[in-house]
N, CA, C and O of each residue as an XYZ file, in Angstrom:
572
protein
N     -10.045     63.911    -24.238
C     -10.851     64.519    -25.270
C     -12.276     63.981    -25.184
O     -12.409     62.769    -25.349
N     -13.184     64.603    -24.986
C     -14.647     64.392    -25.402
C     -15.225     64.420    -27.051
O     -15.252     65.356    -27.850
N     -15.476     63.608    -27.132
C     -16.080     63.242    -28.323
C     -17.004     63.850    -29.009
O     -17.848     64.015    -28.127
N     -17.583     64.442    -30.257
C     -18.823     64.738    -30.655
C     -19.193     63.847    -31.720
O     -18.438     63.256    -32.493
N     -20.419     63.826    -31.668
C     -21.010     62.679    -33.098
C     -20.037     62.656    -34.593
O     -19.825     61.857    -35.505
N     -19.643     63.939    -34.240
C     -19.464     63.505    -36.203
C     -17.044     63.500    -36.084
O     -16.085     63.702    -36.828
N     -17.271     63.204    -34.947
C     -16.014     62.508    -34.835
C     -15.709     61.461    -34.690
O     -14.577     61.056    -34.423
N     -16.685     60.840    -34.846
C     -17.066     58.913    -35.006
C     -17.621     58.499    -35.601
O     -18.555     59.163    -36.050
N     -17.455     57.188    -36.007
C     -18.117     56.584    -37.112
C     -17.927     54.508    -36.705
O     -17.060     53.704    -36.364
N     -19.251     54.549    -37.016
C     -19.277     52.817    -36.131
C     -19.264     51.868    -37.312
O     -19.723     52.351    -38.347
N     -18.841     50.647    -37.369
C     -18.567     49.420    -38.026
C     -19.482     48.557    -37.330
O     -19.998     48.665    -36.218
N     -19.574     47.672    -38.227
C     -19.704     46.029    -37.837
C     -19.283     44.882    -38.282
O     -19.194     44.924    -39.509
N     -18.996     43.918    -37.863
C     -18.754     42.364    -37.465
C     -19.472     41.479    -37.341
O     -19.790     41.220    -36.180
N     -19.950     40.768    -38.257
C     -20.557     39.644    -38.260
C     -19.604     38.070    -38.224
O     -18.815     37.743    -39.111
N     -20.014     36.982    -36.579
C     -19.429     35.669    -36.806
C     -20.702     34.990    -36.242
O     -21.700     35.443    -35.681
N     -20.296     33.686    -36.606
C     -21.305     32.660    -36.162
C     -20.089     31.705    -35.771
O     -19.034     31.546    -36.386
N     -20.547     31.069    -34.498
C     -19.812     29.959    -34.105
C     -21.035     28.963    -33.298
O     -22.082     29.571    -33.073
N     -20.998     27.696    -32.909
C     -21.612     27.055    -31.742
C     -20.799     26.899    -30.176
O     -19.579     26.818    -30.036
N     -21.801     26.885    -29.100
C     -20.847     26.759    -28.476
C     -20.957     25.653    -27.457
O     -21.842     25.021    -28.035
N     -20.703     24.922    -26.325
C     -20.276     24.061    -26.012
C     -21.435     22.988    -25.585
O     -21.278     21.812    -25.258
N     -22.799     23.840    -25.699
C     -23.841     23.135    -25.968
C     -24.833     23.024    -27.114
O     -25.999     22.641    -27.013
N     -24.285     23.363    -28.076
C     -24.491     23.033    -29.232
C     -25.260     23.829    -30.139
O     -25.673     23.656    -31.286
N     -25.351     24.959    -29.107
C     -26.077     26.554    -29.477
C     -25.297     27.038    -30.438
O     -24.077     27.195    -30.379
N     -26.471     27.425    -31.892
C     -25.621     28.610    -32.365
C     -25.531     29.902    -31.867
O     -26.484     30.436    -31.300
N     -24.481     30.436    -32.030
C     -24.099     31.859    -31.816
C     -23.601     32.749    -32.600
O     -22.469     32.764    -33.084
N     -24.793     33.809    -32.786
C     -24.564     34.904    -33.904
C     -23.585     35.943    -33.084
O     -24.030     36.349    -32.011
N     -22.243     36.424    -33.516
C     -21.965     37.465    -32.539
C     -21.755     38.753    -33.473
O     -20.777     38.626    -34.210
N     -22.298     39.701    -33.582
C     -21.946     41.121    -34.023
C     -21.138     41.763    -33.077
O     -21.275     41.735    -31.854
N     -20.146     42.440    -33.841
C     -19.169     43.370    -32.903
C     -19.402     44.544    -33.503
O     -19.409     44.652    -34.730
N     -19.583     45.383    -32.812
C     -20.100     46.902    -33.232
C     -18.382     47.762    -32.839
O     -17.763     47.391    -31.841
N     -17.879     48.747    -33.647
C     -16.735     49.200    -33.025
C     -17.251     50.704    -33.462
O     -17.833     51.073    -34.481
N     -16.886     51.305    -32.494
C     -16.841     53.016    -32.656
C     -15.864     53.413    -32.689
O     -15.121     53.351    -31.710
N     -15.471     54.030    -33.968
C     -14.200     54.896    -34.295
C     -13.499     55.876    -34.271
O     -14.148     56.685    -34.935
N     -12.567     56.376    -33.940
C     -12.059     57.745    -34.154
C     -11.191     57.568    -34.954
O     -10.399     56.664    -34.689
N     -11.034     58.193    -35.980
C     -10.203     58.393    -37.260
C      -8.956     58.421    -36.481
O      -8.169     57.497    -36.687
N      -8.612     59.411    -35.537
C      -7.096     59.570    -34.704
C      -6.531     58.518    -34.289
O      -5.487     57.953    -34.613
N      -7.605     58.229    -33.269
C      -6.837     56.406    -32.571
C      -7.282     55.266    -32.963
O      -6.568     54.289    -32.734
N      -8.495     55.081    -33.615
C      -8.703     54.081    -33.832
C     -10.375     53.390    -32.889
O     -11.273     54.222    -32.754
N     -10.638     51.881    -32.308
C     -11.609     51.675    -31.991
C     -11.202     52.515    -30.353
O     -10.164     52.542    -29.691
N     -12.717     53.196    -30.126
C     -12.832     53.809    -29.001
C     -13.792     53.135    -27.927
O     -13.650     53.147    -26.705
N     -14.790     52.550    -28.667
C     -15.634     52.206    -27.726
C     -16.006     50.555    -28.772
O     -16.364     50.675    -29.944
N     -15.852     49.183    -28.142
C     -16.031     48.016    -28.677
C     -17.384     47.467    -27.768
O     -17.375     47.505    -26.537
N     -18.783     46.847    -28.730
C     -19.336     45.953    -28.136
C     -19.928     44.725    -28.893
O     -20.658     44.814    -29.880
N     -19.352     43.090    -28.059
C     -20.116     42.050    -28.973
C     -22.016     41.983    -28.708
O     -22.493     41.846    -27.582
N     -22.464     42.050    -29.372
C     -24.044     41.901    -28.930
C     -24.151     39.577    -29.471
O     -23.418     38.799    -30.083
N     -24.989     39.515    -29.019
C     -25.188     37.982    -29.183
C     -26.841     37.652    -29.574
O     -27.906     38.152    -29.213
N     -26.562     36.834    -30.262
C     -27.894     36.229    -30.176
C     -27.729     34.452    -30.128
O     -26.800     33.867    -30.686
N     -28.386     34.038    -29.661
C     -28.207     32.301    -29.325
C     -29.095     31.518    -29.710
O     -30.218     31.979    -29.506
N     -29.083     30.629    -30.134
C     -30.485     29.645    -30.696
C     -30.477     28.405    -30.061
O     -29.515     27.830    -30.570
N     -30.848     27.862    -29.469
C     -30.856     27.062    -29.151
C     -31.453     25.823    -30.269
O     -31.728     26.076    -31.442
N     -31.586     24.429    -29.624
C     -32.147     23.252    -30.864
C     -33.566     23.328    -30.536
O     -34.301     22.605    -31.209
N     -34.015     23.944    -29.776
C     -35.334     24.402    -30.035
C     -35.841     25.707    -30.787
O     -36.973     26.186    -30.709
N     -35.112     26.031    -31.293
C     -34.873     27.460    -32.121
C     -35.305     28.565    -31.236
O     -35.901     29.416    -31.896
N     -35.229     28.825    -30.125
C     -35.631     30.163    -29.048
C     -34.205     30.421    -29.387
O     -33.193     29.742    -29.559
N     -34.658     32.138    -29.423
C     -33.618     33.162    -29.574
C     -33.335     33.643    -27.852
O     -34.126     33.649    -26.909
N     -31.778     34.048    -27.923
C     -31.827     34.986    -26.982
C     -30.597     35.661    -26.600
O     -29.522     35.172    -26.251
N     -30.978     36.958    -26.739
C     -30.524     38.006    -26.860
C     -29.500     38.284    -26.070
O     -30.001     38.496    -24.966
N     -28.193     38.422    -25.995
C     -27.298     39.204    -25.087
C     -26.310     40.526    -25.365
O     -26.112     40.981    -26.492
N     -25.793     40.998    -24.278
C     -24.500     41.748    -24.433
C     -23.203     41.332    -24.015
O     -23.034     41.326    -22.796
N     -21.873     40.846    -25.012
C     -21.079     40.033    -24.676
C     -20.234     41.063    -24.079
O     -20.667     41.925    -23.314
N     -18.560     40.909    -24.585
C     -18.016     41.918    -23.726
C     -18.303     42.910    -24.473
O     -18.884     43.005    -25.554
N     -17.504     44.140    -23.294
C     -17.593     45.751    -23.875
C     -16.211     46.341    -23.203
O     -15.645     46.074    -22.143
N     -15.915     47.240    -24.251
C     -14.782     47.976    -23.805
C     -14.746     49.498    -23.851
O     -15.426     49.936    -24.778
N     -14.214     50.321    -23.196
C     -14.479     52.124    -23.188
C     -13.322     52.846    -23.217
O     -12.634     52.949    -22.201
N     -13.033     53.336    -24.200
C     -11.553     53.699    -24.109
C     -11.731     55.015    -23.065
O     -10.621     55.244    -22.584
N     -12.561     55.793    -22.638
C     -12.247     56.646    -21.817
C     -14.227     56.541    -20.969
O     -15.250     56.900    -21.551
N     -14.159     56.053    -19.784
C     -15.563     55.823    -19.320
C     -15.969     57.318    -18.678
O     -16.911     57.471    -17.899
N     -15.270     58.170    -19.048
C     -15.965     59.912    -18.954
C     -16.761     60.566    -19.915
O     -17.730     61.309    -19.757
N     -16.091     60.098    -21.130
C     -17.072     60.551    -22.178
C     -18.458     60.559    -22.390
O     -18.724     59.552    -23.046
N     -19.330     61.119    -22.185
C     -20.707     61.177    -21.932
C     -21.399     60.286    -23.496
O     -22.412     59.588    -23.452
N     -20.748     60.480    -24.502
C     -21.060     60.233    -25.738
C     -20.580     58.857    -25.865
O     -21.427     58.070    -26.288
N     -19.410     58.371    -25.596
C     -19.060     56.839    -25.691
C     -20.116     55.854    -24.890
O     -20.813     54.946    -25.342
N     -19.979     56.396    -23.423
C     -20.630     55.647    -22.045
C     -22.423     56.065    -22.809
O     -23.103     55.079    -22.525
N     -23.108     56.851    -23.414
C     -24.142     56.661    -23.817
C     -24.253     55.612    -25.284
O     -25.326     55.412    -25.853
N     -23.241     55.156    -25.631
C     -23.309     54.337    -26.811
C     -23.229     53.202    -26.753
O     -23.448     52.327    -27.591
N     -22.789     53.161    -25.381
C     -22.171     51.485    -24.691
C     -23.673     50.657    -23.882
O     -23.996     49.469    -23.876
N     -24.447     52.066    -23.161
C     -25.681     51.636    -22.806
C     -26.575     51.724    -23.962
O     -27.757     51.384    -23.895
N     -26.143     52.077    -24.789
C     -27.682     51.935    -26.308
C     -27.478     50.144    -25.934
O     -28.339     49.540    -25.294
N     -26.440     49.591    -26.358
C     -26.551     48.387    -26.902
C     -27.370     47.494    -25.836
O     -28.168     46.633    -26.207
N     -27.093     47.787    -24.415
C     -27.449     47.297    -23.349
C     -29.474     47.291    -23.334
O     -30.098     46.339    -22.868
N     -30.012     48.268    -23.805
C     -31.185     48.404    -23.558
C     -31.916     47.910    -24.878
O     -31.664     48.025    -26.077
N     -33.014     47.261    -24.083
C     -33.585     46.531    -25.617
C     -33.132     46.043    -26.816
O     -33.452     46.285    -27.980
N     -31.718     44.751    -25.933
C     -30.643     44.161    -26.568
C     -31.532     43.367    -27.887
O     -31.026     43.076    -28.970
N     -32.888     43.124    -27.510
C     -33.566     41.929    -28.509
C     -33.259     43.096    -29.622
O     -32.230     43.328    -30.257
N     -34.799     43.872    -29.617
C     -34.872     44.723    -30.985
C     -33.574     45.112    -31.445
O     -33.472     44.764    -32.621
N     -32.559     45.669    -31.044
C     -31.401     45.599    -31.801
C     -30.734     45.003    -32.160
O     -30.080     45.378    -33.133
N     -30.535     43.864    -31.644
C     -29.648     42.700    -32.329
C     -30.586     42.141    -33.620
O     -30.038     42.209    -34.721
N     -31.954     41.594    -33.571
C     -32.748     41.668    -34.657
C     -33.057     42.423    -35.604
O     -33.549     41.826    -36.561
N     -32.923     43.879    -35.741
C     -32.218     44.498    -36.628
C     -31.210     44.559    -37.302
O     -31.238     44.645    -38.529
N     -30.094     44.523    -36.567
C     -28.574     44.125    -36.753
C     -28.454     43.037    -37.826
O     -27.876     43.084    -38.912
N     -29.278     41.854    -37.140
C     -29.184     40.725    -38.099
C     -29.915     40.631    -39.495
O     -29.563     39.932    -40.444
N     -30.728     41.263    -39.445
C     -31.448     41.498    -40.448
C     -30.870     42.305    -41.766
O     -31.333     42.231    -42.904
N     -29.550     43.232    -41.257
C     -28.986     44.060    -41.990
C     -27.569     42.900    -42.420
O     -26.949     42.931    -43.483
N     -27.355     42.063    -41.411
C     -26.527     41.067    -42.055
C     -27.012     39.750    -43.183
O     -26.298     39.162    -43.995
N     -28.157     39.598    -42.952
C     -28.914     38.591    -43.893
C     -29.004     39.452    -45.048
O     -28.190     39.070    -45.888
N     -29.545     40.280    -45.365
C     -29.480     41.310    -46.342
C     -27.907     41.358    -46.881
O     -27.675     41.165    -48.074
N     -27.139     41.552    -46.197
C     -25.740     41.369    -46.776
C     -25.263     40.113    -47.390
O     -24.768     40.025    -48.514
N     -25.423     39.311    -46.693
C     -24.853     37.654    -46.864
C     -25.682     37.512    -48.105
O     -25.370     36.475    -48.690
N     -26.678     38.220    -48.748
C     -27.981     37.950    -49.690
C     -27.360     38.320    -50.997
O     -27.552     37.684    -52.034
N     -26.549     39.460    -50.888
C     -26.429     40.264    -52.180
C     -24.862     40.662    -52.050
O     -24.150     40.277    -52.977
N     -24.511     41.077    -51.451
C     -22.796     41.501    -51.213
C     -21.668     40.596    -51.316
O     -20.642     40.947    -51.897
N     -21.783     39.565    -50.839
C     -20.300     38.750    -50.681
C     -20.011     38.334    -51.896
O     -20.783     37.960    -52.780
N     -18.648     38.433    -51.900
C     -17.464     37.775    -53.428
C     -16.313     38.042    -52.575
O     -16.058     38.539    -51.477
N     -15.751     37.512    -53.532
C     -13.830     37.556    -53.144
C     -13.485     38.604    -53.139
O     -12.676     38.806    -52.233
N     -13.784     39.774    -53.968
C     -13.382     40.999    -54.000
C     -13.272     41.899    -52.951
O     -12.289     42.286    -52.319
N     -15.177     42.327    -52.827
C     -15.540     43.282    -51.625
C     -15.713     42.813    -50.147
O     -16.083     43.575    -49.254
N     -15.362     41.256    -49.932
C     -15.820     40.889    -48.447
C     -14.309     40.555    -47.597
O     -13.316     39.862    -47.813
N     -14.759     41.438    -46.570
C     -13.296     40.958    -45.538
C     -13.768     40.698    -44.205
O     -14.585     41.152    -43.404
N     -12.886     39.749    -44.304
C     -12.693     38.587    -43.011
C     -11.909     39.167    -41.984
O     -10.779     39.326    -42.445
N     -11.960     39.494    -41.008
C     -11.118     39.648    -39.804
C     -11.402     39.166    -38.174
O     -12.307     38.511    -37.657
N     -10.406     39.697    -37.739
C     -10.360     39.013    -36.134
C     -11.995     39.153    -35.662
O     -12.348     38.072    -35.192
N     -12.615     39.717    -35.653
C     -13.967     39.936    -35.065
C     -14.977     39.277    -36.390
O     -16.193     39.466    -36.355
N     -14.345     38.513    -37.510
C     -15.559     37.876    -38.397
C     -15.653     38.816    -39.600
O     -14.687     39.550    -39.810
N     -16.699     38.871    -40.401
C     -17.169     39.221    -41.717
C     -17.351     40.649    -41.526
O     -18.115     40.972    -40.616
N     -16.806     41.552    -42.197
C     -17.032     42.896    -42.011
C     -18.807     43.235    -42.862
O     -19.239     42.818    -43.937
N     -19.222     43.817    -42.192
C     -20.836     44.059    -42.690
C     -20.546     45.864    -43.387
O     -20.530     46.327    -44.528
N     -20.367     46.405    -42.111
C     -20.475     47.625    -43.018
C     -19.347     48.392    -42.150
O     -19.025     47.790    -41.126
N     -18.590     49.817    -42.430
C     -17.520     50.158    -41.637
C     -17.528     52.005    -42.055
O     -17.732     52.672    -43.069
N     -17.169     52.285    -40.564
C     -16.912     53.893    -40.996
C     -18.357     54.807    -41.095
O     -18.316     55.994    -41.415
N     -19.198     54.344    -40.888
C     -20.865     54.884    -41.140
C     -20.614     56.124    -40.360
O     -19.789     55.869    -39.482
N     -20.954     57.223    -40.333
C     -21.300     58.171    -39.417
C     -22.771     57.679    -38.550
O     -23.723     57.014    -38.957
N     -22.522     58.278    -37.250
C     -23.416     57.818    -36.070
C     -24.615     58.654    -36.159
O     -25.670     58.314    -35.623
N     -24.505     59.539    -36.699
C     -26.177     59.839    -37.504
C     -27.036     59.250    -38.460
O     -28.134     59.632    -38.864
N     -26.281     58.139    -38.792
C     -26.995     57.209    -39.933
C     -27.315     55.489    -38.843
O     -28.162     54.608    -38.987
N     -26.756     55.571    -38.336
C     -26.926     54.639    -37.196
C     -27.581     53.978    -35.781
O     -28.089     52.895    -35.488
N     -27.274     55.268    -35.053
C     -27.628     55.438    -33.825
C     -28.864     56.662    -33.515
O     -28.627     57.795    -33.933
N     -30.362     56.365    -32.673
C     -30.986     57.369    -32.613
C     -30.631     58.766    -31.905
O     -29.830     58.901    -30.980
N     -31.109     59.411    -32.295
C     -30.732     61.005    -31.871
C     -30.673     61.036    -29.821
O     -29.808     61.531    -29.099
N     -31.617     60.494    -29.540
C     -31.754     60.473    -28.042
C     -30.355     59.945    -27.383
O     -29.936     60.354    -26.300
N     -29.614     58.853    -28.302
C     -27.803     58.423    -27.721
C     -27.035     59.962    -28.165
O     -26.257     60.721    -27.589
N     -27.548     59.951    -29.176
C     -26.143     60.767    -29.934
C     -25.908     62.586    -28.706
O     -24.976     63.370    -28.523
N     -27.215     62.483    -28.237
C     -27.375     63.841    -27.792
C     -26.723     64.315    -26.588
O     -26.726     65.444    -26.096
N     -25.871     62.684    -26.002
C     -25.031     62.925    -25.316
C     -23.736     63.628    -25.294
O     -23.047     63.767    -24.283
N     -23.482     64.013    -26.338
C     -21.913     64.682    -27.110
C     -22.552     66.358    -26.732
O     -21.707     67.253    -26.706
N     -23.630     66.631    -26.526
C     -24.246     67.878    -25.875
C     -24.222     68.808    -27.059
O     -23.772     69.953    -27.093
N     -25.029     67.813    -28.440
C     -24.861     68.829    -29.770
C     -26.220     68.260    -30.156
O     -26.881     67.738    -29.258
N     -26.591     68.293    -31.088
C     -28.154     68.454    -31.749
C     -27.854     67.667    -33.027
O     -26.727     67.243    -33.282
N     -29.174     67.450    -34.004
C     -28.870     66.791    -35.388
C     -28.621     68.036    -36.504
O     -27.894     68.034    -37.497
N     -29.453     69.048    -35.995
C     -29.392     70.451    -36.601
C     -28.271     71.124    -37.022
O     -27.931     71.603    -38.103
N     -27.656     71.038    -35.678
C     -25.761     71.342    -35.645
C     -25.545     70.895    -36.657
O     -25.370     71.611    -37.643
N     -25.499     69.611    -36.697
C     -24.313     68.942    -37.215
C     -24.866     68.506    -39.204
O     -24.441     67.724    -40.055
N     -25.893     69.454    -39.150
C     -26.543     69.259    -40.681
C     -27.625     67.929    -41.003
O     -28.236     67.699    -42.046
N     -27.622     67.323    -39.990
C     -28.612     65.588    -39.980
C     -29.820     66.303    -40.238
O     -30.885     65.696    -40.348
């Protein structure tokens, strides 16, 4: 099955850990969804600090549940290109969270860390130039 935009909807994952040199590590896990099966397309993005406080930016693993899909395989390279500006966004939407959102109630913890936000449609997310890989428009689809 080929995918179109408004048959997915992406999450995120916020953890922090250090790692064996004493770097923190922010990791966001971005998951793309299909209501049917579940995560279709998984990626950790990173950011690292070192004790000199330099940032730097990576792409951890990635997974593709089908690497034909023109629309997944274009969502997998968003994250890849101009990993800084997006992960600094990303984080910025998690500081904003950690700011005003968390209680016992509405915050969940899981295998990939602090859930930030889940289920978004990929028109609220992702720019039109990824999405246009599904070979549909914003017009189509009412955006």
């Amino acid at each position: 099955m080929m995918y179109k935009r408004t048959d997915l909807t992406l999450s995120m994952f916020y953890a922090s850990s250090a790692d064996a040199d004493g770097n923190k590590v922010a990791t966001l896990t971005m998951q793309v969804i299909a209501a049917e099966v579940g995560a279709v397309q998984t990626s950790q993005l990173r950011c690292i600090t070192d004790s000199a406080k330099k940032k730097t930016y990576s792409v951890g693993e990635q997974s593709v549940s089908n690497g034909s899909d023109p629309l997944l395989v274009a969502i997998e390279n968003y994250w890849r290109q101009s990993t800084d500006v997006v992960v600094k966004g990303l984080i910025a939407e998690v500081t904003d969270f950690i700011a005003g959102n968390i209680n016992s109630v509405s915050t969940w913890i899981g295998q990939f860390g602090m859930k930030v936000f889940e289920n978004q449609p990929l028109d609220e997310r992702l720019p039109e130039s990824v999405l246009q890989a599904d070979g549909g428009s914003a017009t189509a689809t009412g955006s």
